[in-house]
Residue frames relative to the residue before (quaternion, step in Angstrom):
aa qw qx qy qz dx dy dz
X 1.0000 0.0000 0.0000 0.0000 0.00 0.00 0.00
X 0.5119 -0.6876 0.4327 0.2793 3.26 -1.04 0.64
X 0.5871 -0.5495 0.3543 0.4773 3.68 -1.29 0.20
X 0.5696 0.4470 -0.5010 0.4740 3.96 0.20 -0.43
X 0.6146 0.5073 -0.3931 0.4587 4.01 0.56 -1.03
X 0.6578 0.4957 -0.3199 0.4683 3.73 0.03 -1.21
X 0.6014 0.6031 -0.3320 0.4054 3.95 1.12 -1.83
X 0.6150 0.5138 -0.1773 0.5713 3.45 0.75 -1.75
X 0.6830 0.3523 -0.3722 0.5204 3.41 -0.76 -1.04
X 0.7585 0.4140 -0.3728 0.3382 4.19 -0.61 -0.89
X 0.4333 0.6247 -0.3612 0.5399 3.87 1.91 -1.08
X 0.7684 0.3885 -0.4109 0.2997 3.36 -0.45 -1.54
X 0.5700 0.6972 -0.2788 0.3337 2.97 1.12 -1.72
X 0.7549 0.4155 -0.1088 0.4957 3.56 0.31 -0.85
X 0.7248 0.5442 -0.0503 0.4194 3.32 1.07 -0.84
X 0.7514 0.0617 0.1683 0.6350 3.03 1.11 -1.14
X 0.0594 0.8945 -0.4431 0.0016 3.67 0.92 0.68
X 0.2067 -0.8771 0.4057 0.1532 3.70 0.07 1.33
X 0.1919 -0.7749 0.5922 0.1096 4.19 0.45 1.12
X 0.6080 -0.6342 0.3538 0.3209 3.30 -1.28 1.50
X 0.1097 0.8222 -0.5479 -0.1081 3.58 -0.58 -0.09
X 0.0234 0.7070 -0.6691 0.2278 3.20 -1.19 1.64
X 0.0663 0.7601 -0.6456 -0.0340 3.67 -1.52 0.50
X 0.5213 -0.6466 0.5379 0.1440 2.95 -1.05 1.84
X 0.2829 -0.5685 0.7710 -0.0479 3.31 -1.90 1.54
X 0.8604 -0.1453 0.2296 0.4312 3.96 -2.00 -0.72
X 0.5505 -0.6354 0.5346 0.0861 2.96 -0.17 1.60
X 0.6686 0.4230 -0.1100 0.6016 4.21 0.58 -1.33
X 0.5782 0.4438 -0.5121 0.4545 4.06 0.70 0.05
X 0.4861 -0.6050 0.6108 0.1570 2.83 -2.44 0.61
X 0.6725 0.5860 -0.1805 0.4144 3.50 1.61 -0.25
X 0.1149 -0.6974 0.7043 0.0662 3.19 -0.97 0.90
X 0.2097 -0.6347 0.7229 0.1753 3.35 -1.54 0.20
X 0.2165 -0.6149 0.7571 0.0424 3.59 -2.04 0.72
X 0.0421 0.7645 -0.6430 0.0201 3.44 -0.77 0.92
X 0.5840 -0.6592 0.3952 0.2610 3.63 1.02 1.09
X 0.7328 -0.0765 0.2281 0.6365 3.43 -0.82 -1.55
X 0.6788 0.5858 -0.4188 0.1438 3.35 0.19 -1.66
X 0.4067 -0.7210 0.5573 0.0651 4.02 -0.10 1.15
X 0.7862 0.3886 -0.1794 0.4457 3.37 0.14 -1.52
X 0.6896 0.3950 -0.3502 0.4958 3.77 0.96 -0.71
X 0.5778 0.4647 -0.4383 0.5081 3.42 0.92 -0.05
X 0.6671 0.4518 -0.4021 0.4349 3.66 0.24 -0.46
X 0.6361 0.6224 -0.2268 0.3956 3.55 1.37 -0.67
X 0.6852 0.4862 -0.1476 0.5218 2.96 1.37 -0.70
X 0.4649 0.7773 -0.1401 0.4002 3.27 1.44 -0.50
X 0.5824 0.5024 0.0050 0.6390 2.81 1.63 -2.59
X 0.8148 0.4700 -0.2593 0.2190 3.75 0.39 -0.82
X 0.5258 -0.3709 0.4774 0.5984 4.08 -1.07 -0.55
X 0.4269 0.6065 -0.5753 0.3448 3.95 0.25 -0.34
X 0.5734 0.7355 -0.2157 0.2893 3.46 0.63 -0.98
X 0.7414 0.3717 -0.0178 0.5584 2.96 1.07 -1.39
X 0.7325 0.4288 -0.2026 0.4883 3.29 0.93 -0.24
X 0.7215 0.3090 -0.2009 0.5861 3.57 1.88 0.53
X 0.6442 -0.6829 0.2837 0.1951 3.28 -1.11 0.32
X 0.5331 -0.2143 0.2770 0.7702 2.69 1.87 -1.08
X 0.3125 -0.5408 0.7789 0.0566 2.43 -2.36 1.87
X 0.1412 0.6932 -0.7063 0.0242 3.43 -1.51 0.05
X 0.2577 -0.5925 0.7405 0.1849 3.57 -1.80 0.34
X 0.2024 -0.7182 0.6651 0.0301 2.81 -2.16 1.17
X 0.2081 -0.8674 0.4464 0.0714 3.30 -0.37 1.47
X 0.7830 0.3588 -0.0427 0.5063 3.49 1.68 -1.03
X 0.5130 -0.6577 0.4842 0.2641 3.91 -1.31 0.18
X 0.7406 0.3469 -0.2511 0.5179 2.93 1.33 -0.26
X 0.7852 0.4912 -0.0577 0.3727 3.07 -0.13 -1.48
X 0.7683 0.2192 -0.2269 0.5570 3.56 0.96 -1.05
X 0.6188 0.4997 -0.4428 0.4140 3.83 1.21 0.09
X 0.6303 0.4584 -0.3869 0.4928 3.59 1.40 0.23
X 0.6126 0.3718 -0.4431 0.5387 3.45 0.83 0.42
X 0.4608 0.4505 -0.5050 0.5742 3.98 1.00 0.13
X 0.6896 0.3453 -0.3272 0.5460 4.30 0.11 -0.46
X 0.7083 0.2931 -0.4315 0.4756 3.62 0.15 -0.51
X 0.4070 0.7166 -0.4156 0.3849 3.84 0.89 -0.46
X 0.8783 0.2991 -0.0004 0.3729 3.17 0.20 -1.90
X 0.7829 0.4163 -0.1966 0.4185 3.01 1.60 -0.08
X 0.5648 0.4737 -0.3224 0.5938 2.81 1.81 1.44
X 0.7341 0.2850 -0.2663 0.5559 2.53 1.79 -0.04
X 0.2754 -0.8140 0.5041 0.0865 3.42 0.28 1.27
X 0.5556 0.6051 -0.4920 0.2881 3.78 0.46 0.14
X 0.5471 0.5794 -0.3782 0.4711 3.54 1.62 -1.39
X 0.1272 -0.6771 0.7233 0.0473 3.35 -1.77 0.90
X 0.7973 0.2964 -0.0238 0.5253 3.32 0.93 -1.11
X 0.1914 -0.7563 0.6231 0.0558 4.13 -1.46 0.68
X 0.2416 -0.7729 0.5842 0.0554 3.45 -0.13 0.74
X 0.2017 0.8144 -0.5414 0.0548 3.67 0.25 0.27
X 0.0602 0.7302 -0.6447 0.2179 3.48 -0.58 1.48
X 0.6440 0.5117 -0.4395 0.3609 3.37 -1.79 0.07
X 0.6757 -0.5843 0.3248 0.3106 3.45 -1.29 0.29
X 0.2120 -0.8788 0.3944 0.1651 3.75 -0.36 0.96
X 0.8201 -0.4843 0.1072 0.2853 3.13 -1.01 1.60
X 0.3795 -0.5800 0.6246 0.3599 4.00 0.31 0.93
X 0.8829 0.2597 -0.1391 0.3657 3.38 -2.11 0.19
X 0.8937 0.1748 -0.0771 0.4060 3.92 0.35 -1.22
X 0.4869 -0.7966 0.3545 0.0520 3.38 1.58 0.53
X 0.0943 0.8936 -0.4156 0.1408 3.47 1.71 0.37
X 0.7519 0.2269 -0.2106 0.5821 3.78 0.34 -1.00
X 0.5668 0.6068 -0.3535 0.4308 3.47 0.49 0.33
X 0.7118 0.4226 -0.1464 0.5416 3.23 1.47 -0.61
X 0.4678 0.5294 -0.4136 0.5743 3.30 1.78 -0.93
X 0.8825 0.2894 -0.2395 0.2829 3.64 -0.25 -0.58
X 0.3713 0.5712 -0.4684 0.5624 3.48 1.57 0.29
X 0.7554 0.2976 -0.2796 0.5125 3.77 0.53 -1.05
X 0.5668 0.5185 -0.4300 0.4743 3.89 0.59 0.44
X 0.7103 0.4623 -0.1099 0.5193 3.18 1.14 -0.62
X 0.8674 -0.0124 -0.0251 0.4968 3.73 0.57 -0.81
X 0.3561 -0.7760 0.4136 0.3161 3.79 1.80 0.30
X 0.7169 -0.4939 0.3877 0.3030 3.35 -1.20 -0.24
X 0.4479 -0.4959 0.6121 0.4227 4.01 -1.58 0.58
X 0.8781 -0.1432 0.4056 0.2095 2.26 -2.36 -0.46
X 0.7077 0.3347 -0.1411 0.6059 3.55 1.24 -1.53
X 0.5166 -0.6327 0.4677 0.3378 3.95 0.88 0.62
X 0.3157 0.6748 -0.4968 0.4453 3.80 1.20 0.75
X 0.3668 -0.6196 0.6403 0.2676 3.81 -0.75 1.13
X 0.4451 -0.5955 0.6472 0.1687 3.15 -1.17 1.58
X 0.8626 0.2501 -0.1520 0.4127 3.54 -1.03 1.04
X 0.5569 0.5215 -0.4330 0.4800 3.47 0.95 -0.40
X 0.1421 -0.7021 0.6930 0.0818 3.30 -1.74 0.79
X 0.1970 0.5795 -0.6142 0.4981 3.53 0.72 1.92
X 0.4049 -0.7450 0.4971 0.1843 2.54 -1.22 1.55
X 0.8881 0.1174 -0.1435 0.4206 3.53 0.43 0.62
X 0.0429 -0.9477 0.2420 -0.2036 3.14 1.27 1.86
X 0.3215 0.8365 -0.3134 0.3140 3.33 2.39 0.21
X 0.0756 0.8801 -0.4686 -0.0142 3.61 -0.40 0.66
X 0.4373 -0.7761 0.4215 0.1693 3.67 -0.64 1.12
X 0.4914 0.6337 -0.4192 0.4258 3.73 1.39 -0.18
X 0.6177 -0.5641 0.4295 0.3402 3.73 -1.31 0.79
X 0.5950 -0.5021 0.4776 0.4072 3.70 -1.71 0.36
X 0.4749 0.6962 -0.3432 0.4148 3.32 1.65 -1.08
X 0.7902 0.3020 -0.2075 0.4912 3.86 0.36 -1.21
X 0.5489 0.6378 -0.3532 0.4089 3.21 0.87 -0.41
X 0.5534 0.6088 -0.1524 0.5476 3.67 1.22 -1.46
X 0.7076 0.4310 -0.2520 0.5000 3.56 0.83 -1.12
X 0.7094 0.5145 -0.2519 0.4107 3.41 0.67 -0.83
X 0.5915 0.5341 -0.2709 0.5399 3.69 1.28 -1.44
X 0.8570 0.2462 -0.1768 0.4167 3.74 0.82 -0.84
X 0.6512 0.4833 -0.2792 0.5143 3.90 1.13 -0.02
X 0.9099 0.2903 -0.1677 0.2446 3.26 0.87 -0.87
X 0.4021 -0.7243 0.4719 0.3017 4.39 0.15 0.90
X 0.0815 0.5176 -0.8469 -0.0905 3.95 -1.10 0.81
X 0.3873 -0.5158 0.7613 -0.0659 2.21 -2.34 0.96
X 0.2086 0.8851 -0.3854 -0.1565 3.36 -0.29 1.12
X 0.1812 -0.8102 0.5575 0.0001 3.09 -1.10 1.16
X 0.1730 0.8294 -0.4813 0.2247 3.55 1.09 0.85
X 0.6993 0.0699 -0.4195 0.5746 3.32 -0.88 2.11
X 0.5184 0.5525 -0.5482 0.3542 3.64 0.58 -0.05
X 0.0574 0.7776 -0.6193 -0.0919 3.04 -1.73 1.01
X 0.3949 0.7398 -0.3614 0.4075 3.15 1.50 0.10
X 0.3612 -0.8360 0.4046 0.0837 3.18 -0.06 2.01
X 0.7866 0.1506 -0.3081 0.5134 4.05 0.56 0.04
X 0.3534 0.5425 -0.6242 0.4374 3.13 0.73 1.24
X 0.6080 0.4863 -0.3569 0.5162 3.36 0.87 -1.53
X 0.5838 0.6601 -0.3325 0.3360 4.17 0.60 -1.02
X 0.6025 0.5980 -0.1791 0.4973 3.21 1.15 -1.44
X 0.6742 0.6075 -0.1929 0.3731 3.75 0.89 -0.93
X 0.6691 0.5738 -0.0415 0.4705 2.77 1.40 -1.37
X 0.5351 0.5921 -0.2519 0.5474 3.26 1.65 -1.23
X 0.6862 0.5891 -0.2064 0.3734 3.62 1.01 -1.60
X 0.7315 0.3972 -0.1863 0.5219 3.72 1.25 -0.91
C-alpha cells in the first residue's frame, strides 16, 4: 500500500475506530452469514427467524484484519461448514472480493491474497488456518444482495 493509503488508513483508524460487530444465532448451525458493509441488513437479520437458523451474522469491512478474524472464527469453531456472504462490498477495500480470492488461491510468500485487488490484502493468520478454511469451509456468493428472503431461501438450500 502506498504512503497516503497507510496515512489514511492509520486516520480512520484513530478517528473512527470500527469494533467488530457480530450476534450469535443456533448454537447447532453450520451457517454463518457476511453482510459486508450493509449494517442495516445485518441489524435485520438479527431482528429476524434467520437468526435461529444460523450461527452467526457479522459484517466485513476490511482485507485484512476483519478476514483474519473470519479464519480465526472458523477455526475454532469447527461447527461452520458454510458462509453466506451477501450485501454490499466495502467501496475502496473490496472485502468479499478478497474473502474469495483467499478461498480460492490462499496467500504468497508475503501473506498477500494471491489475486486480490485490495489495496491492502496482508494477513497475519497461519497457512495452517488458512488450509482449513480453503478446504472445510462453502462461500456462497451473494455479494450486493440485500433482499432478506432471498438471502433466507439460501439458507433453506444448505
Amino acid at each position: 500500500m502506498n504512503k497516503l493509503g497507510t496515512t489514511i488508513g492509520k486516520i480512520c483508524e484513530a478517528l473512527l475506530p470500527i469494533p467488530e460487530e457480530f450476534y450469535i444465532g443456533n448454537y447447532n448451525s453450520s451457517i454463518c452469514i457476511c453482510t459486508l458493509s450493509s449494517i442495516k441488513l445485518l441489524k435485520e437479520i438479527k431482528n429476524s427467524k434467520i437468526i435461529d437458523n444460523i450461527a452467526v451474522v457479522g459484517r466485513l469491512f476490511t482485507e485484512n484484519k476483519g478476514i483474519d478474524s473470519i479464519i480465526k472464527y472458523v477455526n475454532q469453531n469447527k461447527k461452520i461448514k458454510t458462509i453466506i456472504v451477501c450485501g454490499k462490498d466495502v467501496w475502496g477495500h473490496k472485502s468479499g472480493h478478497s474473502l474469495f480470492e483467499l478461498h480460492k488461491n490462499g496467500i504468497d510468500n508475503n501473506n498477500r491474497i494471491i489475486n486480490s485487488t485490495s489495496p491492502d490484502p496482508f494477513l497475519t493468520v497461519s497457512k495452517f488456518e488458512i488450509k482449513y478454511f480453503q478446504k472445510q469451509i462453502t462461500l456462497v456468493n451473494l455479494i450486493n444482495e440485500t433482499d432478506i428472503e432471498l438471502i433466507n431461501n439460501k439458507i433453506q438450500l444448505n
